[in-house]
C-alpha positions in Angstrom: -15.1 1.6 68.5 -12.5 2.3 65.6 -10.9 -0.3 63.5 -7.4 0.0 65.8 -9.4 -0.2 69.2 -11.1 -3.5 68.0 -7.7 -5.1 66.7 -6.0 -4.1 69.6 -8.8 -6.1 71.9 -8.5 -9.1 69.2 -5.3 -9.5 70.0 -5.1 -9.2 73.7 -8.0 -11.5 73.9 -5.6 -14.0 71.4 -2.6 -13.1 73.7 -4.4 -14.4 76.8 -5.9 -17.5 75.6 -3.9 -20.5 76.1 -3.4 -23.0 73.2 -4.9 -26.4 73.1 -7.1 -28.3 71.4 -10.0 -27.1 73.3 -9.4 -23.4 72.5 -8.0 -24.3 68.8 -11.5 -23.2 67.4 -12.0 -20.3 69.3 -8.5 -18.9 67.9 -9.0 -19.9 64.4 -12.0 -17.7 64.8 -10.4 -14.8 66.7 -7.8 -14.9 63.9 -10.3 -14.8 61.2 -12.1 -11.2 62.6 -8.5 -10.0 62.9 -7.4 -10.3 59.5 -10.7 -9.3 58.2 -10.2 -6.2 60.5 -6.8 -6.0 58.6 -7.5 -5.7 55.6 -10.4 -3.0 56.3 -7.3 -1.2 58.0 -5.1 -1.9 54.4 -7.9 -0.8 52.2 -8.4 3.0 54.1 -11.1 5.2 53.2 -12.7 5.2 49.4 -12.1 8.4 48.5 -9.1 9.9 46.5 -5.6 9.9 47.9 -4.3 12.6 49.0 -1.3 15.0 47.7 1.1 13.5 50.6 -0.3 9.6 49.3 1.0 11.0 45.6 4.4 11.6 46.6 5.1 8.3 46.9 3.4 7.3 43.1 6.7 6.0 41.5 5.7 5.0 37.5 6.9 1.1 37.0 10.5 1.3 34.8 12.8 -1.7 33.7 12.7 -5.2 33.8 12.1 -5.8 37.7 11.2 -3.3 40.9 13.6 -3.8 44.0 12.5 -2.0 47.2 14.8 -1.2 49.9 12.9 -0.9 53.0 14.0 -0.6 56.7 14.0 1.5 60.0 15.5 5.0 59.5 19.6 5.5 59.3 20.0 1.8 58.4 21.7 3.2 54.8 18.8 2.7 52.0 20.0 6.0 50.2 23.5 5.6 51.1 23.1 1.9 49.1 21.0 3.5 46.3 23.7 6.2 45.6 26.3 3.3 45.7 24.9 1.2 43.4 23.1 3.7 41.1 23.8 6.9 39.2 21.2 8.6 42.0 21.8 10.7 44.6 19.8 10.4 47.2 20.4 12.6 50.7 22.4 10.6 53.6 22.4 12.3 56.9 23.8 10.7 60.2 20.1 12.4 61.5 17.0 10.0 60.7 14.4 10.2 58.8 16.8 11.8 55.9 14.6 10.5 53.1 10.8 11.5 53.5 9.6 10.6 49.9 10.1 7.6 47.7 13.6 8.2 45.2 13.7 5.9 42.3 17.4 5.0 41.1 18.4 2.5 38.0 20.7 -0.2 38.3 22.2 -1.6 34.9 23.4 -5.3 35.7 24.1 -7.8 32.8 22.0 -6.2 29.9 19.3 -5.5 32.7 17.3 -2.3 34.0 16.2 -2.7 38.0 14.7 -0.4 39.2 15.8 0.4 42.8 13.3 2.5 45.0 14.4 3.9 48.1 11.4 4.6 50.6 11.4 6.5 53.8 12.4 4.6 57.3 9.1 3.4 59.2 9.0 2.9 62.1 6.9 0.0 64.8 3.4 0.7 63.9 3.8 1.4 59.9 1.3 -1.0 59.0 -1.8 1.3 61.2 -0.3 4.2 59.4 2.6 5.9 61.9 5.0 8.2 60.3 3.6 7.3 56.8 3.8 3.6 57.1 0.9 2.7 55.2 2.1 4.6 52.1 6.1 3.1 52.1 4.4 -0.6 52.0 1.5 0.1 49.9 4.3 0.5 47.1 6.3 -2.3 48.5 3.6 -4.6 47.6 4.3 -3.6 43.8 8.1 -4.8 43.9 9.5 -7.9 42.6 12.3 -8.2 45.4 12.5 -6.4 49.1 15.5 -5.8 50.7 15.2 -5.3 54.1 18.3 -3.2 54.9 19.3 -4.0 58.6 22.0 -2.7 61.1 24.6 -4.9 62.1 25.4 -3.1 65.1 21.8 -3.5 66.6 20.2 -6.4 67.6 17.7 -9.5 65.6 14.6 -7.9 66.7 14.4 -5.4 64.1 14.2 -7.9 61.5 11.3 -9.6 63.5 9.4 -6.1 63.8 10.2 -5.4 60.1 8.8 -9.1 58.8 6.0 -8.5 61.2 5.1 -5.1 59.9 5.3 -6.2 56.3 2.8 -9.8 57.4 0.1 -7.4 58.9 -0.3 -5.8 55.7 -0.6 -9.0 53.5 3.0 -9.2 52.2 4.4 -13.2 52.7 7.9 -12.9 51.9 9.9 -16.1 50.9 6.7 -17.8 50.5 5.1 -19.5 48.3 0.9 -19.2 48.1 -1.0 -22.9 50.1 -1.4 -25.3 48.0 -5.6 -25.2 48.7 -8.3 -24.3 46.2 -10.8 -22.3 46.7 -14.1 -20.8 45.1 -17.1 -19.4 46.3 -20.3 -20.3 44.7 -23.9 -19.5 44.7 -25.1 -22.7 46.1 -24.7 -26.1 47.2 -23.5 -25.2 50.6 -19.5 -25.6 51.7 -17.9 -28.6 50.1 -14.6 -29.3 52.2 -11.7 -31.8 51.0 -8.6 -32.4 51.6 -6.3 -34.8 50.1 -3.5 -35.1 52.5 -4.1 -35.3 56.6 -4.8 -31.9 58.0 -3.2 -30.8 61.6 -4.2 -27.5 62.0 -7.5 -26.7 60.1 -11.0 -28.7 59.8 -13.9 -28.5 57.8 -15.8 -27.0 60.8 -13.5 -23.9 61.5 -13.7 -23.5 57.9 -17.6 -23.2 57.4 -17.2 -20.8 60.3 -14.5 -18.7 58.4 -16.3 -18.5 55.7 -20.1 -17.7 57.7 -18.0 -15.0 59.4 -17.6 -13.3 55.7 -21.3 -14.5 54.4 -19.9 -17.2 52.4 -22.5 -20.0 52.7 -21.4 -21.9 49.6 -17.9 -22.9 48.1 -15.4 -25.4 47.2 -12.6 -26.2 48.8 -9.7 -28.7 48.5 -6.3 -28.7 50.4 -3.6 -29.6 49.1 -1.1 -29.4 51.9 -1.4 -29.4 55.9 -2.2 -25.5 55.7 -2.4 -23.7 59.0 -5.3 -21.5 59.9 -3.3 -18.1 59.0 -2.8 -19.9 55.9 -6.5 -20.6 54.6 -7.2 -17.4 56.0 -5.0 -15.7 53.4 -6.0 -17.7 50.4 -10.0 -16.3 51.9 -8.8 -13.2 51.6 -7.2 -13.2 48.2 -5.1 -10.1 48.4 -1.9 -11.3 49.6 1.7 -10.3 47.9 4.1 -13.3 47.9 7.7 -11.0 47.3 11.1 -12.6 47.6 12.9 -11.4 50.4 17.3 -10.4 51.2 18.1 -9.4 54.0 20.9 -7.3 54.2 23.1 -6.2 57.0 24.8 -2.7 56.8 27.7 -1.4 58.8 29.3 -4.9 59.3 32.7 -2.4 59.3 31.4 -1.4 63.0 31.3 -5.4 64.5 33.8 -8.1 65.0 34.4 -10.8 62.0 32.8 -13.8 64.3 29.2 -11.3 64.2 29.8 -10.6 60.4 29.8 -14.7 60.4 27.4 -15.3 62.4 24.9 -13.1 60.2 26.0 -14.1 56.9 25.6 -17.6 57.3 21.9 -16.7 58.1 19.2 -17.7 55.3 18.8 -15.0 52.6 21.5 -12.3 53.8 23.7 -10.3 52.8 26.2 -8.7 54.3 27.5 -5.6 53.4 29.5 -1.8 54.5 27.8 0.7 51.9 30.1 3.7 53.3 33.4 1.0 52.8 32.0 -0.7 49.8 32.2 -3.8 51.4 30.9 -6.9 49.3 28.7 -4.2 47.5 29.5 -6.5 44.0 28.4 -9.6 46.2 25.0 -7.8 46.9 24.5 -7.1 43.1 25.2 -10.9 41.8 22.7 -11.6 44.7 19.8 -9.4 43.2 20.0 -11.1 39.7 20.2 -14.2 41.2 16.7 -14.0 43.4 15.3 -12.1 40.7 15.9 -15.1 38.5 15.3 -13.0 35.4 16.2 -14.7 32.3 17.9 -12.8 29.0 17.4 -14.0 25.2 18.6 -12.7 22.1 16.9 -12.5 18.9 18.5 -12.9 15.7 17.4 -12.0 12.2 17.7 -14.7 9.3 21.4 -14.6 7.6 22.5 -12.5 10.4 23.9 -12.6 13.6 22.8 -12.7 16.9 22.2 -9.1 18.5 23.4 -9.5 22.2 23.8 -5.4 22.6 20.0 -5.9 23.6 18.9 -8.5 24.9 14.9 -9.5 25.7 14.7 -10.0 29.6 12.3 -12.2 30.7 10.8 -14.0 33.5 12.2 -17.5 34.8 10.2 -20.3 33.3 9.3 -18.1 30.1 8.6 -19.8 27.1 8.7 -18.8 23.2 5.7 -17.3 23.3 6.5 -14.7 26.0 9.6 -13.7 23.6 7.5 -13.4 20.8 4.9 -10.9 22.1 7.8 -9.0 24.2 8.8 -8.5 20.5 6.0 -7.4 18.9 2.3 -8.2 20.3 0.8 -9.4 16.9 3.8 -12.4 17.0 2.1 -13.6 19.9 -0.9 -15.2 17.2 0.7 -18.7 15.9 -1.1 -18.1 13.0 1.5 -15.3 12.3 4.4 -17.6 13.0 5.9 -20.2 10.9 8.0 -21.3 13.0 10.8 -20.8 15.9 14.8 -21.2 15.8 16.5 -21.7 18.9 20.1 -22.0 19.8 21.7 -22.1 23.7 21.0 -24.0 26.7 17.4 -25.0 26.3 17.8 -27.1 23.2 18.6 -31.0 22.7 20.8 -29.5 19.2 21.8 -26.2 18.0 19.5 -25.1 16.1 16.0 -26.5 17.1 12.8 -25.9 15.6 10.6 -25.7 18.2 7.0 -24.0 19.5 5.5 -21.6 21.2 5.2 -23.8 24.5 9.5 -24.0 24.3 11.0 -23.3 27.9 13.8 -20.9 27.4 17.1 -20.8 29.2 19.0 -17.8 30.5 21.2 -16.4 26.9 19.2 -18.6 24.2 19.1 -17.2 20.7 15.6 -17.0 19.1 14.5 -16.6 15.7 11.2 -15.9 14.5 9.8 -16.7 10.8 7.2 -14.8 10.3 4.1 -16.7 8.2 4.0 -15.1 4.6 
């Protein structure tokens, strides 16, 4: 019996169980062979990739990765051409785009790189119509917009999000709170420092025995469920922000454009009417939370043609080795000027553990 057949009877077995307390083990375990199942199906066979895989091998480029994914005609290349100096094919025929088309979006001193994948269809994470390869690169972005029509109804988002959960990707997530470590011996140590509804330490042990884990540590942090534990077990899922955003809202009535809108995480936009297009833009920075800082040279001014784009939460030290990688060493650093939103007075002589703000001004002294 192949990998499909078995998930297929996992979850009809899962489908026809009732859920209780009695059968709460019993599922917990059922889930457990199905993701393991999962992620056999994710990984594929060991040998090479082939040339139709390679297509799809887009080199990383800028300061963030953006992937548009969606079902076919839904206007990912129509967006990408809008947005971007690209031109990538739109048909009114699906399944226009069959490779993945990189385009580059300048936004406020910024390089995104947008990627436009092919449509996929129910069934892309098993591999249908080239599933498998569209979210294998998905898993690399920073940000996934799920491009949705606004003429059709809500269950393509619940198809997409489900497509995208089989194959480990959590989006809007963030990773449980529960620490975990296999070790060589000493047997399963389960804690938990807040009351646990969903998860014990005897489904656990069974987890783990089901993957030949006879020994680890483990503390929860938060009332995980079991789909939960069962991803921090498995260790290779992607946690991706997430916009939705709704295409063709020039083809339904203002209370539907309303109605979606004022969902969580959407967008809604007309890509053939530039509709709100400049909206959808502002929204991308904003989720991306990237964060710009300019460097300055001693008795000069600030350079702000080219700014340093960094991370949200990045500190001095990640400007210093974005600069050069040997400033990264405090030995070679005297010390560190910086101006703008961060500081308690302009300027501030501060460290390498600084938190930076979006538009500081750094200066490095180099140790003589």
């Amino acid at each position: 019996m192949g990998i499909l057949e078995r998930i297929k009877e996992i979850e009809a077995e899962m489908a026809k169980t009732q859920k209780n307390k009695a059968t709460e083990f019993h599922l917990g375990l059922l889930k457990s062979k199905l993701a393991k199942l999962r992620s056999q199906l994710l990984e594929g066979p060991k040998s090479g990739g082939n040339s139709a895989e390679k297509q799809f091998e887009v080199v990383k480029y800028g300061d963030a990765r953006v992937a548009l994914i969606g079902f076919p005609s839904v206007g990912k290349s129509t967006l990408l051409s809008t947005v971007t100096k690209t031109k990538s094919e739109a048909a009114s025929y699906e399944f226009t785009t069959l490779t993945c088309i990189p385009g580059i979006l300048e936004h406020k001193g910024a390089t995104i790189q947008l990627l436009d994948l092919p449509g996929i269809i129910e069934g892309a994470s098993q591999g249908k119509g080239r599933g498998r390869q569209v979210i294998a690169v998905a898993r690399s972005a920073d940000l996934v917009l799920l491009m949705l029509d606004a003429t059709k109804s809500d269950v393509q988002r619940r198809l997409l999000e489900h497509e995208l959960a089989v194959v480990g990707i959590r989006i809007n997530q963030s990773p449980p709170n529960v620490y975990y470590k296999p070790k060589k011996t000493g047997g399963v140590s389960f804690n938990a420092t807040v009351p646990l509804t969903h998860l014990n330490a005897k489904l656990c042990i069974a987890i783990l025995r089901d993957r030949s884990v006879h020994s680890a540590d483990i503390i929860a942090r938060e009332d995980v469920t079991v789909d939960q534990f069962l991803d921090v077990v498995e260790g290779n899922r992607k946690y991706i922000k997430c916009l939705y955003v709704y295409n063709k809202i020039d083809s339904v009535s203002l209370e539907e454009v309303d109605r979606l809108a004022r969902q969580p995480n959407t967008v809604v936009v007309s890509c053939e009417s530039r509709l709100n297009i400049d909206a959808l833009i502002d929204r991308i920075w904003t989720t991306l939370a990237l964060c710009r800082v300019y460097t300055k040279k001693r008795g000069a001014a600030p350079d702000f043609g080219d700014p340093l784009v960094l991370r949200e939460g990045a500190r001095v030290e990640d400007a210093c080795r974005t600069i050069h990688r040997s400033l990264a060493d405090a030995s070679q650093v005297k010390y560190c000027l910086v101006w703008g939103a961060s500081t308690k007075h302009n300027p501030q002589r501060v460290g390498f553990g600084h938190l930076l703000a979006d538009e500081d001004v750094v200066q490095v002294v180099k140790a003589t």
